[in-house]
N, C-alpha and C positions, 0 to 999 in steps of 0.2 A: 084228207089232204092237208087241211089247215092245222089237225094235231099232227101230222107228221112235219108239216115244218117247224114247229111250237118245240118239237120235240130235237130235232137239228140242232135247233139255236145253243142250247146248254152245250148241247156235244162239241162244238166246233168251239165253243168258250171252254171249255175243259181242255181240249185239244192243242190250243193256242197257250192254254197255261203249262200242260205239259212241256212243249216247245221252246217257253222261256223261263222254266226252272232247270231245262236241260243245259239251257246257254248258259244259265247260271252257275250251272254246276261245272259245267267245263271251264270258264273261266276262270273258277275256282283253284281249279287242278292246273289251269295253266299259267299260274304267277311264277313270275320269275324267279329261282332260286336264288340266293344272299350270293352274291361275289367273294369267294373264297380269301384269308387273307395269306399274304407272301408265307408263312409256313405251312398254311393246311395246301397250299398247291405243290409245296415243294416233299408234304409227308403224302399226299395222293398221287401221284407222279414217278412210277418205278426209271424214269431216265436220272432224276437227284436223288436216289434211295443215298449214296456215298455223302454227296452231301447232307443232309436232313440228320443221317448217321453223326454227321462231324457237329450237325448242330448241336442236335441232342447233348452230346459227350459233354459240348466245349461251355450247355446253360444256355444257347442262347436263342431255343424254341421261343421262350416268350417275349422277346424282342424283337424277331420277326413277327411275330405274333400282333404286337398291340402298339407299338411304334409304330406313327404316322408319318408319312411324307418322306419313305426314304425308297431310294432307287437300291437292289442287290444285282450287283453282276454276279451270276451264278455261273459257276462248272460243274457239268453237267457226270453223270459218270466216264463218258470218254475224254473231258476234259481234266480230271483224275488220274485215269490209264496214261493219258498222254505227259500226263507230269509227273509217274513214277509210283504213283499213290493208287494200290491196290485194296488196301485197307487202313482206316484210320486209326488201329492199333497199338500200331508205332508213336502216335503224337499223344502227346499229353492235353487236360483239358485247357491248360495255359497257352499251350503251342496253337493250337486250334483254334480259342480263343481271339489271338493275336492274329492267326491269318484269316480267320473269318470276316473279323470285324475288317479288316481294311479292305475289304468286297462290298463294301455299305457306304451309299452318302447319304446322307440328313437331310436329302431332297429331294423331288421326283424329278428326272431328267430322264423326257424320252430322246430315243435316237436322232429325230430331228434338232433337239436342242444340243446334244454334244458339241464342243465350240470344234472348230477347225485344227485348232492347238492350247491346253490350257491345262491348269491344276484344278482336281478336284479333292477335296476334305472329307475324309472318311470320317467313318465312328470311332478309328482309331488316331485320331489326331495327324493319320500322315496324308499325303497327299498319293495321289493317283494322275496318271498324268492321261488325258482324253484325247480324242483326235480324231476327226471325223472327215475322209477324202473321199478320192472318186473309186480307192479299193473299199472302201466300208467303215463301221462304226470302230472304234479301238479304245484300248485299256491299257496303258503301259506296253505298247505294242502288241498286245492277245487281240485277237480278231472277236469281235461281239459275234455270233455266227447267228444266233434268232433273238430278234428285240420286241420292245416293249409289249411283252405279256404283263395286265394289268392285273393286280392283286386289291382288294379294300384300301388297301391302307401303301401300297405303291407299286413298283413298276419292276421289274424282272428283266433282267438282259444275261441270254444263255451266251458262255465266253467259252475260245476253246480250250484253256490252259488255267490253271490255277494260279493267282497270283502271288506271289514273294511280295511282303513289306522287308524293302531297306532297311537298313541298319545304320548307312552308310553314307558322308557327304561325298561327293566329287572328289575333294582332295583326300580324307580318309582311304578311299578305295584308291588311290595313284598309290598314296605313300606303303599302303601293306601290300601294293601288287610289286612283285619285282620285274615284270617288265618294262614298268611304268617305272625306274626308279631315276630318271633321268629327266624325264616332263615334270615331274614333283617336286627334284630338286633346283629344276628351271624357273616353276612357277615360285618358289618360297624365296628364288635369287630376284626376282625381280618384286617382292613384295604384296605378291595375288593372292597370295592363302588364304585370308578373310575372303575376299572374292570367290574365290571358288569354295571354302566352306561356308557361306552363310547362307542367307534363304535367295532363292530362285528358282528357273525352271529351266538352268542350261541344258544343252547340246554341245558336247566336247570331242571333238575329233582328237583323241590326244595321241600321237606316234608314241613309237613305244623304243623301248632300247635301242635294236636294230634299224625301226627309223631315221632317226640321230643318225647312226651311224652310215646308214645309206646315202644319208644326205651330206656327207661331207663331216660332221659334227661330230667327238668324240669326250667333249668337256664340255659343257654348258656353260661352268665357269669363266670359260676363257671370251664367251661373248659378253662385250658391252650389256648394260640394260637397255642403254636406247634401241640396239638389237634385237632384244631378245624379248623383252616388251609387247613391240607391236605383233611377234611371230609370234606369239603365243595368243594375247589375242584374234587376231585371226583364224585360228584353232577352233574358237567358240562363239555359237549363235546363242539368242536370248531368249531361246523360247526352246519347248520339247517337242523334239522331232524322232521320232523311233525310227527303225527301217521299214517300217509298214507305212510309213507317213512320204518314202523316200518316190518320187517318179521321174523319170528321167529326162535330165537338164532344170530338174528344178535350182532354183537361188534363192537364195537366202544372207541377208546380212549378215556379218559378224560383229565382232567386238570393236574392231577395228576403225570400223568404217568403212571397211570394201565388203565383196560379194562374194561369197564361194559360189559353188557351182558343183551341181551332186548329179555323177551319172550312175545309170544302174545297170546300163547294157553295153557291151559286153560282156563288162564285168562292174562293180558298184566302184567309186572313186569320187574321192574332192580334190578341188583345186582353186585358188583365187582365181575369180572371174576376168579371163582378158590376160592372164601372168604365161609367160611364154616357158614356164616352169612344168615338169612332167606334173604330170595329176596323181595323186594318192592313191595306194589299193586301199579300201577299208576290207579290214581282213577279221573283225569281230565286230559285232553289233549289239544294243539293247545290254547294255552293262546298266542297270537302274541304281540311282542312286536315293537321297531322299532330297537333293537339288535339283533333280534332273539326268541326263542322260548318257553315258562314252560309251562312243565310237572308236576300236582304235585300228591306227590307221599305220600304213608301211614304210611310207616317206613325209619329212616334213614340209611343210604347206607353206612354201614361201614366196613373197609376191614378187 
């Protein structure tokens, strides 16, 4: 009896050691693997094969690659289809280049931190305009639709639409649109043009020809500046507001110093806040510029 226990004791010490080279082992096998960085998630991933493809072309694998600390709004392949863009054969690697990079900021900004209303700086030196409400996260009005997937080196926000960098300031795009050839030549009569082409983040409800003319107006000329001045500011708020930012009865100051007032139902319209004047249809939206934002609208907006 006494060798059999003698003899126990080594087994059950054998046994115990089996037991924790196993735990060893498994633990071994169960380290976490290395967190992918924004390009190997975006070449593993058959939903960005279009994009990864556009990197590829445009060079600029190894920037997502090893650049630190930058957020990519990413379109996904149906954010592609949904922009026209089948295959990226048609763009050169310059074109590519140019819109890819302005999908990139130099910083990590999850969903939570998106400001309410604000510029953000790309890799391509332009600005993207952000905005975060009670419909969800935004991009130049593109709806964020899944955020912050984290990569090594930053942060991933799936978008539904591809974005377009500007070209273009607020007064540039009046003066080549010939709708607009009447707002353009109102604003350059009352000495706005620097205003409206230098840096900001306006919101321009700008009526368009027919506007003008629905409103009584046929010559811009013929109005004073001291008229035609404050109409026109009041045209523009100082910050970016897309129509995905718009909910109904929102206000918002102008340039002015009064209030518009933005409905969305039953149909979308502005109007100075409290003006006993008909309200606006806004009949186009999301015209982006590299200042900011037109709206243009049916009638002019007078208090």
């Amino acid at each position: 009896m006494e060798n059999f226990k003698m003899m126990r004791l080594p087994m059950l010490a054998f046994a115990a050691l089996t037991v924790f080279l196993a735990s060893c082992s498994t633990q071994e096998n169960t380290v976490p693997a290395p967190v992918p960085n924004i390009q190997q998630i975006l070449a593993q991933s058959p939903n960005y094969s279009l994009l990864n493809a556009a990197v590829n072309k445009a060079g600029l694998a190894s920037t997502l690659a090893t650049t630190q600390n930058i957020t990519l709004f990413a379109p996904d392949n149906a954010a592609f289809n949904a922009s026209g863009i089948t295959s990226i054969d048609a763009l050169t690697s310059a074109q590519l280049q140019g819109i890819l990079t302005y999908h990139v900021v130099g910083q990590r900004v999850g969903s939570a931190a998106v400001p309410v209303s604000d510029t953000v700086k790309t890799l391509n030196s332009r600005n993207i305009f952000a905005s975060r409400n009670t419909n969800g996260v935004f991009t130049n009005g593109i709806r964020v639709k899944s955020a912050d997937m984290l990569g090594s080196n930053g942060i991933i926000h799936t978008i539904q639409r591809v974005l377009t960098p500007p070209s273009k300031t607020i007064v540039a795009i009046a003066i080549e649109d010939t709708t607009l050839s009447m707002f353009a030549t109102a604003v350059n009569k009352v000495g706005l043009l620097p205003t409206f082409g230098g840096p900001g983040k306006f919101t321009v409800f700008a009526p368009t020809n027919a506007a003008f003319r629905a409103s009584g107006i046929t010559d811009v000329n013929l109005l004073p500046n001291s008229i035609l001045e404050p109409i026109l500011k009041g045209h523009v708020i100082g910050t970016n507001v897309f129509a995905s930012d718009l909910v109904n009865n929102i206000t918002a100051p102008n340039l002015n110093g009064t209030t518009l007032i933005i409905t969305t139902t039953p149909s979308a319209t502005v109007k100075i806040n409290g003006s006993t004047q008909a309200a606006a249809p806004i009949t186009a939206t999301d015209i982006v510029a590299l200042n900011g934002v037109i709206h243009k609208i049916g009638r002019v907006i007078i208090p």
